[in-house]
N, C-alpha and C positions, 0 to 999 in steps of 0.2 A: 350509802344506805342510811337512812333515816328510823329512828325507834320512835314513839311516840308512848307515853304512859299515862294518861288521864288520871288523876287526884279524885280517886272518891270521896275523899272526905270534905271536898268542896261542891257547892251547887253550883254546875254548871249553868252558865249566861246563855242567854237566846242569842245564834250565830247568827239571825238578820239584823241585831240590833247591838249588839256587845262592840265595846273599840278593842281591840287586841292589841295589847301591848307586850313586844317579844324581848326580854334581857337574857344580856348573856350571861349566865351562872358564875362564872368566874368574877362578877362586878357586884356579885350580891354576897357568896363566900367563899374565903380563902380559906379552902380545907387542910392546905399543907400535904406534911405527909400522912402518912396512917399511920398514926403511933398509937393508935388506940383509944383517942380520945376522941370522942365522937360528936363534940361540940364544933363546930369552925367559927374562925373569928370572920366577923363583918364587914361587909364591903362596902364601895362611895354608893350603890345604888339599893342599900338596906333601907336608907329613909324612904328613897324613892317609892318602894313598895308599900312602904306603911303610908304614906300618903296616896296614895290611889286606893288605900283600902281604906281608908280613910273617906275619900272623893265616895266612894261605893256604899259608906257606911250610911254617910249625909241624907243622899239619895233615896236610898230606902227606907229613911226615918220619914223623908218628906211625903215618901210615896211606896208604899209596901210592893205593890206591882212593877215599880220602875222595872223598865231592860233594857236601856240606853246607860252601862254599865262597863268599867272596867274589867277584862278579861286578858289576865296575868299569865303568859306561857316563860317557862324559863329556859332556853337554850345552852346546849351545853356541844361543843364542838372540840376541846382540850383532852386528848387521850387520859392524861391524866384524874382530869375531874370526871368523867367516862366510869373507868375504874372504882370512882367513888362517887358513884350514882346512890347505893341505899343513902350514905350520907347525907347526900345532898338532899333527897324528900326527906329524910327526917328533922332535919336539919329547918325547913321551911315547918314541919309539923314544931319542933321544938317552940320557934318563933313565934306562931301564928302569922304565919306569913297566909295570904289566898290564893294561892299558886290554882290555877286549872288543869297544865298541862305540864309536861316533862318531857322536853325533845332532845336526843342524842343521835349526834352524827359523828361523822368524819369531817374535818375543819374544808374542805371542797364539797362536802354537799349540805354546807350548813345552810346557805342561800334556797334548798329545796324546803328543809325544815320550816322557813318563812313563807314562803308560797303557800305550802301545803294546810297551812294554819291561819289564811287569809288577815295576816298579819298587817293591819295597818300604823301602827310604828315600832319600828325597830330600834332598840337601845342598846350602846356598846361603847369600851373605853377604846376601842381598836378602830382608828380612825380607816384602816384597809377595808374592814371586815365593813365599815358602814357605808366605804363608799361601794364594793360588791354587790351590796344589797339594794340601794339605790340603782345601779343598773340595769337591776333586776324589776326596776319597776317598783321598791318595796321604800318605803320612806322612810330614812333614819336620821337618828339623831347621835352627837358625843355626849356624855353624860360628864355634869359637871362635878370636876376630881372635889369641889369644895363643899363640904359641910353641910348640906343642908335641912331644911325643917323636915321634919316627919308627921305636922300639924296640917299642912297646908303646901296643896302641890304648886308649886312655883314656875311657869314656864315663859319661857322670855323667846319673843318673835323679833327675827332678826327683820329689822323693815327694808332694808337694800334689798334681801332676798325676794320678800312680798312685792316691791314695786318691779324688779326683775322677773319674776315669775307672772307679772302682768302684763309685759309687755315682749317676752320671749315667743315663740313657739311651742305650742304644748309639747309634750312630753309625756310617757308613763309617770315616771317620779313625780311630773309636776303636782298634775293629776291625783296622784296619791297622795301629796303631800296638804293639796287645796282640801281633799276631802277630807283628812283629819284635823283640816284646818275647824272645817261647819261642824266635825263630830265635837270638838270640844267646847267650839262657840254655842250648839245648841244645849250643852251641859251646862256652861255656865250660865245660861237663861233659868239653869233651875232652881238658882241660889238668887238674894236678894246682895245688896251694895256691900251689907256690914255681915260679918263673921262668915266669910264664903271660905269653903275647905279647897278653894280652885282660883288663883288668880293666876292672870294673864298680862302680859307686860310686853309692850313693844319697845324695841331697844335700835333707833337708824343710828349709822357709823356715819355715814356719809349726808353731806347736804347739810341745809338747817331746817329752818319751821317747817319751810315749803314739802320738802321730802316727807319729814314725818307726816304731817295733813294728808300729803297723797298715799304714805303706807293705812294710815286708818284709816281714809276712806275705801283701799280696795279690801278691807278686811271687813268693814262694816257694810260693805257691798254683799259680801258672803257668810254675814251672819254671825260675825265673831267682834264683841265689842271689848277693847282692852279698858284691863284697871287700871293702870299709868300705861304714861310714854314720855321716853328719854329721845332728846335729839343731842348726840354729842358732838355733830360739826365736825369731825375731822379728830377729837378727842380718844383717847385711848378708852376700851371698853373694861379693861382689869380694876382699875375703883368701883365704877357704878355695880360689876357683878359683884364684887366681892361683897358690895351692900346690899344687894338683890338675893343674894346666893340661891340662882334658880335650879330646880330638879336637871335641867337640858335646855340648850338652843336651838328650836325651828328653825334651819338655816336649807336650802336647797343643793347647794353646790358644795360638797363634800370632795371632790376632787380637785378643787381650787385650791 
């Protein structure tokens, strides 16, 4: 069973046009126990949030009508955190968090909760929970356990994956995954070169020049131009992140 709780104290985003972004509660706070303190400490996906409100804020400066806009549902599927559901909305109010929605489930129909809220990415530190949701059709991503800005959303494309997902068989996930590909590429069209609240970075493991050249070109095929790109040849990818410290990796194959 599925609860859903709409956030009135946020303006709701136009459903033809809003990107929905789904995290799972427990990556944003650790409520603990209930001892009566009704603060919870913060999670690796607390920046994450302030930067898409952040992305959202840009936007509307530039353009009071925009609605090609982040639209922030929080997921909560932990019987635990369940139990400490007022927490949790108040908890996002304490913050100033832009939370929309508030979905609690049972950790088996948490994959409903995504569908039902035409969720096109999904964020979680629970690599099961991401690839479930993938099979579902629904495109996720891991959230990177490391530090990062709250200034500027950071997200880094895996380019092995891009040039695989262009020469594979479609797929649902694929599908899903290509379309949030152009929802963000046509975002970042609406920031100029310098002081963008949105950069994008492509990161190939595999290959050299040649690989990378052919990940940006099937990306700029589809409308999505990156700020850098890393070819690391065979290189381990733990340095270059650690300097990148992106929000997530756009990666396709979660069960790999």
């Amino acid at each position: 069973m599925v609860s859903t709780i709409q956030n009135t104290d946020v303006k709701q985003k136009e459903a033809d046009r809003a990107v929905v972004v789904a995290v799972t509660s427990r990556a944003v706070f650790d409520c603990g126990a209930d001892d009566g303190d009704e603060v919870c400490e913060v999670g690796v996906a607390f920046p994450l949030l302030q930067a898409l409100q952040r992305v959202n804020e840009r936007l509307l400066e530039e353009n009071p009508s925009e609605s090609l806009l982040f639209d922030v549902v929080l997921i909560t599927s932990d019987s635990q955190q369940q139990q400490q559901s007022s927490r949790i909305i108040s908890n996002t109010r304490h913050h100033g968090l832009e939370i929309s929605r508030f979905c609690f489930s049972s950790e088996e129909d948490f994959t409903e909760s995504l569908l039902k809220n035409n969720v096109h990415l999904f964020l979680t530190t629970d690599r099961d929970e991401a690839a479930q949701a993938s099979q579902k059709g629904v495109f996720s991503a891991l959230l990177n356990g490391k530090v990062a800005s709250s200034e500027q959303l950071r997200v880094v494309f895996c380019g092995d994956a891009v040039i695989r997902t262009d020469t594979e068989p479609p797929s649902a996930s694929q599908d899903a995954a290509q379309s949030f590909w152009a929802q963000l590429g046509e975002m970042r069209r609406r920031f100029g070169m310098l002081d963008s609240p949105l950069s994008l970075v492509l990161l190939t493991s595999r290959g050299g020049r040649e690989s990378c050249g052919t990940a940006l070109q099937t990306l700029r095929s589809r409308g999505v131009n990156m700020d850098e790109a890393y070819s690391l040849a065979g290189a381990p990818q733990s340095p270059i992140l650690s300097l990148l410290r992106p929000h997530f990796l756009l990666i396709n194959h979660l069960q790999d």
